[in-house]
C-alpha positions as CSV (number, residue, x, y, z in Angstrom):
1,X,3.9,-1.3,-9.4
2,X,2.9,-4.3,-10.1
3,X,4.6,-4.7,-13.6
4,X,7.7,-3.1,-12.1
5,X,7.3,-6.3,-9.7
6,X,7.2,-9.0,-12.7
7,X,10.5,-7.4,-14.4
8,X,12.1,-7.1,-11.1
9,X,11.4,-11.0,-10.7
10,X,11.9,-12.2,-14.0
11,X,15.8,-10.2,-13.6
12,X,16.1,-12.1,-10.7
13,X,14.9,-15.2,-11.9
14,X,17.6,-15.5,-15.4
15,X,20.5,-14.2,-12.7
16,X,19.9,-17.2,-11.0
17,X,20.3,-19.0,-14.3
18,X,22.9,-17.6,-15.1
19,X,24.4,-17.8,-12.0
20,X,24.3,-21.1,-11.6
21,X,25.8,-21.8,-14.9
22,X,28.5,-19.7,-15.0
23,X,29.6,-21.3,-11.5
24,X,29.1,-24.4,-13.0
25,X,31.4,-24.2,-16.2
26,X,33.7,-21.6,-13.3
27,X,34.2,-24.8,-11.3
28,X,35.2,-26.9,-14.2
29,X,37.6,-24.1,-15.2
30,X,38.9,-23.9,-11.6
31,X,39.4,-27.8,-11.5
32,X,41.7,-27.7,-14.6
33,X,43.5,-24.9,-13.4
34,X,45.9,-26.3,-11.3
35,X,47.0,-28.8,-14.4
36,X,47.6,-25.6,-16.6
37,X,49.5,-23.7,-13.9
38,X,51.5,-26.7,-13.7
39,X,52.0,-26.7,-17.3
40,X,53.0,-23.2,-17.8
41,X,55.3,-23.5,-15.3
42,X,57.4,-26.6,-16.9
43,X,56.9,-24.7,-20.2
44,X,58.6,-21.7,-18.9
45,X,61.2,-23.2,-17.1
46,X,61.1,-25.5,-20.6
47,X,61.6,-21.8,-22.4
48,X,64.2,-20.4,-20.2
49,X,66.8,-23.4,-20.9
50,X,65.3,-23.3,-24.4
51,X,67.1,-19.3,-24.4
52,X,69.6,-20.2,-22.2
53,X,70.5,-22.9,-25.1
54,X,69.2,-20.6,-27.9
55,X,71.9,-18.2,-27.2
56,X,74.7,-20.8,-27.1
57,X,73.6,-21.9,-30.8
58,X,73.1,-17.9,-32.2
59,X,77.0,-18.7,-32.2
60,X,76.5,-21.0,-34.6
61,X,74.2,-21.6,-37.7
62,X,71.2,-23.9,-36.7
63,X,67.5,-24.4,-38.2
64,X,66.5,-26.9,-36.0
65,X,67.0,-24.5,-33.1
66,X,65.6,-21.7,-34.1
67,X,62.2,-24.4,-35.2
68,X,62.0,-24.8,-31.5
69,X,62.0,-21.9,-30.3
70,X,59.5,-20.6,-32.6
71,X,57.1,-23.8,-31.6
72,X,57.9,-22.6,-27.6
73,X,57.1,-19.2,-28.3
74,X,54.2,-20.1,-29.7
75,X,52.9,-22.6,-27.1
76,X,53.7,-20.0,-24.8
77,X,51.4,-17.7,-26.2
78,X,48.9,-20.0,-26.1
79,X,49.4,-19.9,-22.5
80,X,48.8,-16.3,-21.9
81,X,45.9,-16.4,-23.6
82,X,44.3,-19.6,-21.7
83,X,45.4,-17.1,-18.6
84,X,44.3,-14.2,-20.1
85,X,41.0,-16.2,-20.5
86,X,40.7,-17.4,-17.3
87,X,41.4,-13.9,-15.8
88,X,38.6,-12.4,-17.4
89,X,36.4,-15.4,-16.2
90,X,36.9,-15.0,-12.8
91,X,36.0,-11.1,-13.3
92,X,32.7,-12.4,-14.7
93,X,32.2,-14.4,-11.6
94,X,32.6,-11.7,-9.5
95,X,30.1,-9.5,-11.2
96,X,28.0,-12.5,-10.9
97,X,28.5,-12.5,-7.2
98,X,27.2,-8.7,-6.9
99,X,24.8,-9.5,-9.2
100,X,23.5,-12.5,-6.6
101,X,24.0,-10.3,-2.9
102,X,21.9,-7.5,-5.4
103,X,19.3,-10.2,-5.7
104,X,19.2,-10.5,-2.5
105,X,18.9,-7.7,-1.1
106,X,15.9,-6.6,-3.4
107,X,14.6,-10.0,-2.1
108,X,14.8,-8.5,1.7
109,X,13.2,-5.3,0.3
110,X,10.2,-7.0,-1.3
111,X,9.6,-9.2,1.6
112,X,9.8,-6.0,3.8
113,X,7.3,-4.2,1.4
114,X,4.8,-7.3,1.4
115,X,5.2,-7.3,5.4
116,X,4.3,-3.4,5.4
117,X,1.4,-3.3,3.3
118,X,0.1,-6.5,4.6
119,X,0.4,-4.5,8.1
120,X,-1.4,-1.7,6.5
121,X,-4.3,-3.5,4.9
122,X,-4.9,-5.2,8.4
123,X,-5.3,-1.4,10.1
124,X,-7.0,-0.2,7.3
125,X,-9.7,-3.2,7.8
126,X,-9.5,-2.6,12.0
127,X,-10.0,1.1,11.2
128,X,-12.9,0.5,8.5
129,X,-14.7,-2.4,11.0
130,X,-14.4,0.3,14.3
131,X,-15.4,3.0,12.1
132,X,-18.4,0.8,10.7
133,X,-19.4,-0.2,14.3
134,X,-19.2,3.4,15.7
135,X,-21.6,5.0,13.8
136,X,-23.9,2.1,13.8
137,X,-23.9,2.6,17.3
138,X,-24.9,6.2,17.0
139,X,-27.6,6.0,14.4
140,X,-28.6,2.9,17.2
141,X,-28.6,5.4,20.3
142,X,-30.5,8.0,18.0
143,X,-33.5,5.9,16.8
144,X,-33.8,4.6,20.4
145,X,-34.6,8.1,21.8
146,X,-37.1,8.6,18.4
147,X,-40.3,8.6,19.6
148,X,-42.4,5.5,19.6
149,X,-43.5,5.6,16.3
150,X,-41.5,2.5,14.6
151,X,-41.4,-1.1,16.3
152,X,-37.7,-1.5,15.2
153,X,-36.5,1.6,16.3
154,X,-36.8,0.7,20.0
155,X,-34.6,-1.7,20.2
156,X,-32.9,-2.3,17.1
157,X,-29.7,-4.7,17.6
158,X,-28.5,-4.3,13.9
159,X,-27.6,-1.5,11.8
160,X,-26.0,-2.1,8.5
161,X,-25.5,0.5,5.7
162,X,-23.6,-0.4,2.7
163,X,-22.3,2.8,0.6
164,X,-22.4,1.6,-2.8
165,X,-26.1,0.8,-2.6
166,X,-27.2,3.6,-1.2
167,X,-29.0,1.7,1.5
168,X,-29.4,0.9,5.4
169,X,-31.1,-1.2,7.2
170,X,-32.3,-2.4,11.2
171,X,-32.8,-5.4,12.0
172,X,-32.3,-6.7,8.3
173,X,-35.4,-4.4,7.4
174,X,-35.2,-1.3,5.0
175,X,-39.3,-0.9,4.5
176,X,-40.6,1.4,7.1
177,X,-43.2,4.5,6.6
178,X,-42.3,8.0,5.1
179,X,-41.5,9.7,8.4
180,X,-39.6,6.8,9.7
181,X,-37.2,6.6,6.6
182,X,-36.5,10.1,7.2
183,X,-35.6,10.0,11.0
184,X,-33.5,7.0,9.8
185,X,-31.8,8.9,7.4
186,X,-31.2,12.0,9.0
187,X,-30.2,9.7,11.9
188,X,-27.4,8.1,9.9
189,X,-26.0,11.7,8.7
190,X,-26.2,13.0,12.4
191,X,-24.5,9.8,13.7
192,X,-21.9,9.6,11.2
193,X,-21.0,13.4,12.1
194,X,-21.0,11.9,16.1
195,X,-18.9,9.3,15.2
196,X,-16.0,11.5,13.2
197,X,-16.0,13.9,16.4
198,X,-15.0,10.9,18.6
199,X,-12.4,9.2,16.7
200,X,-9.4,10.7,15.1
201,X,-8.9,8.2,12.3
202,X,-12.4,9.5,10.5
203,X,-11.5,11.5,7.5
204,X,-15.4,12.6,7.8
205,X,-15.4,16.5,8.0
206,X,-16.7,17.3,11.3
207,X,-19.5,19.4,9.1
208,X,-23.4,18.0,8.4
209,X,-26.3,19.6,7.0
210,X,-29.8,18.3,8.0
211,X,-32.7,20.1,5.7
212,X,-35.4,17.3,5.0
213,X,-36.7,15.9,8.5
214,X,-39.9,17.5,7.6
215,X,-40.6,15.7,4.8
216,X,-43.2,13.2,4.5
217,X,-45.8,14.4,7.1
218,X,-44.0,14.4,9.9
219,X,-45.2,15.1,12.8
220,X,-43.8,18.4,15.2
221,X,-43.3,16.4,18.2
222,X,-41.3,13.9,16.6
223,X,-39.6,16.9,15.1
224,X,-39.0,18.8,18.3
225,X,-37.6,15.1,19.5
226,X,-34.9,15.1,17.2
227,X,-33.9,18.5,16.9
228,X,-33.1,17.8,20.7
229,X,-31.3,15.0,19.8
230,X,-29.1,16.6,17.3
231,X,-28.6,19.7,20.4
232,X,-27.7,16.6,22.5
233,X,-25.0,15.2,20.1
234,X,-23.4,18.1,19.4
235,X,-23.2,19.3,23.0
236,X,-21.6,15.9,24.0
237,X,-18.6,16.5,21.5
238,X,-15.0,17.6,22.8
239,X,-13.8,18.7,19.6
240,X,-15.2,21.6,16.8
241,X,-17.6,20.7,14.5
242,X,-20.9,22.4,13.0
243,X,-24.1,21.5,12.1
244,X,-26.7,23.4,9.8
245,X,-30.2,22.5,10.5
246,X,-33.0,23.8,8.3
247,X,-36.7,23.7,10.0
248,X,-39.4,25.8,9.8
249,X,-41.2,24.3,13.0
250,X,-38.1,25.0,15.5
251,X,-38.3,23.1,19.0
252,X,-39.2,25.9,21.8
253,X,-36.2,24.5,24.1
254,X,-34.1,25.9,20.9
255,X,-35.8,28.5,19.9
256,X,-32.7,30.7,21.3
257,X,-29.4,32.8,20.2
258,X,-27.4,30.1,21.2
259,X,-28.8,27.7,18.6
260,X,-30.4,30.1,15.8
261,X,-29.4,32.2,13.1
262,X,-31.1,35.0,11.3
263,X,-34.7,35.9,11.6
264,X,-37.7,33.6,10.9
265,X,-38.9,33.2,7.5
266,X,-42.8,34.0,6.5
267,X,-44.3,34.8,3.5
268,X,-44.4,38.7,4.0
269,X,-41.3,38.6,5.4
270,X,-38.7,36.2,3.5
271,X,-35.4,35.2,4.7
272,X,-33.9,35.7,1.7
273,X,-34.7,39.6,0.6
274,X,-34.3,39.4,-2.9
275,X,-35.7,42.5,-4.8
């Protein structure tokens, strides 16, 4: 597109040239125009007594005559050329012309396109920014109902996560214990799934699987905590969504039909009944 751009302009630009040329040496032409019109004209009216006298000599034998009118014919036909010329001049100025409204109008059409994808950028970075803010205001709102295990999770006024570098951070701080950096993590997945289910611009699938909160000695009550915490969430949405959470030390509040699939897993008796 952008090459397409760059030959688009550089046409533009050598019409202008050109334009600007051809009305030049156009003007000059027009100027002696009216000089050459006049001078047809008294050469025709030159060439019609020139006949008119032609066919009273044809009576009678004369060189000198017939000279003359073969020097009239010819600077008459010098004429009709210079016309001729000027005709197809003027046609070229005309082309020129549609050539210049052409210019224009792709002008209009590029300044329209800038306008329109400068528009678009500017939603596309309000869109990114209230997307950003939302689910930093989840994760926020999740580690503040963690249990008091982690000073900067009870208050934390800053979350920032950056994609590319596969990190987050509270407060400016990304060092916390084993446990912690799970709740955080698993706090970022649930609250990026809370976010999507409240705002219709996330292209997020309203889908999250949650398998390693209890990694890293962690403790059941802090388990049981957030298990609630993910049952809160996704009772709170308006709009379908799932989540698949893998535990193997299930809250007792959840424990229930409503929230539980398939039977519980032990050693004699495996989930998975692979002969």
């Amino acid at each position: 597109m952008r090459r397409l751009k760059g030959r688009i302009v550089s046409l533009i630009n050598d019409t202008a040239i050109q334009l600007k040329q051809s009305r030049l040496l156009q003007q000059r032409r027009s100027e002696r125009l009216p000089g050459l019109s006049k001078e047809l004209q008294n050469l025709q009216e030159k060439w019609i007594k020139a006949s008119r006298r032609l066919a009273q000599l044809q009576r009678l034998p004369s060189s000198e005559a017939r000279d003359r009118l073969r020097s009239l014919s010819r600077q008459a036909g010098y004429l009709d050329r210079q016309m001729e010329d000027l005709e197809d001049r003027a046609r070229i100025v005309e082309t020129i012309a549609q050539l210049s409204d052409q210019k224009a109008d792709l002008n209009r059409t590029i300044t329209r396109l800038k306008s329109q994808n400068e528009a678009m950028r500017a939603s596309q970075s309000e869109r990114l920014s209230r997307a950003y803010t939302s689910i930093a205001d989840e994760v926020r709102t999740l580690l503040q109902n963690d249990l008091r295990r982690q000073d900067s999770f009870e208050n934390p006024q800053s979350i920032e996560f950056d994609f590319g570098a596969n990190r987050i951070s509270v407060d400016g701080q990304t060092y916390f214990s084993a446990s912690s950096r799970v709740i955080l993590k698993s706090s970022f997945f649930l609250g990026f799934l809370a976010a999507a289910t409240k705002h219709t611009f996330f292209r997020h699938p309203r889908f999250c699987i949650i398998d390693t909160i209890e990694d890293k000695g962690m403790e059941v009550i802090r388990s049981h905590n957030f298990q609630l915490q993910i049952a809160r969430v996704s009772k709170e949405s308006r709009v379908d969504h799932q989540i698949i959470y893998a535990t193997s030390m299930i809250a007792p509040e959840l424990d229930e039909e409503e929230f539980t699939i398939g039977k519980f897993s032990t050693r004699d008796d495996p989930t998975l009944a692979i002969g």
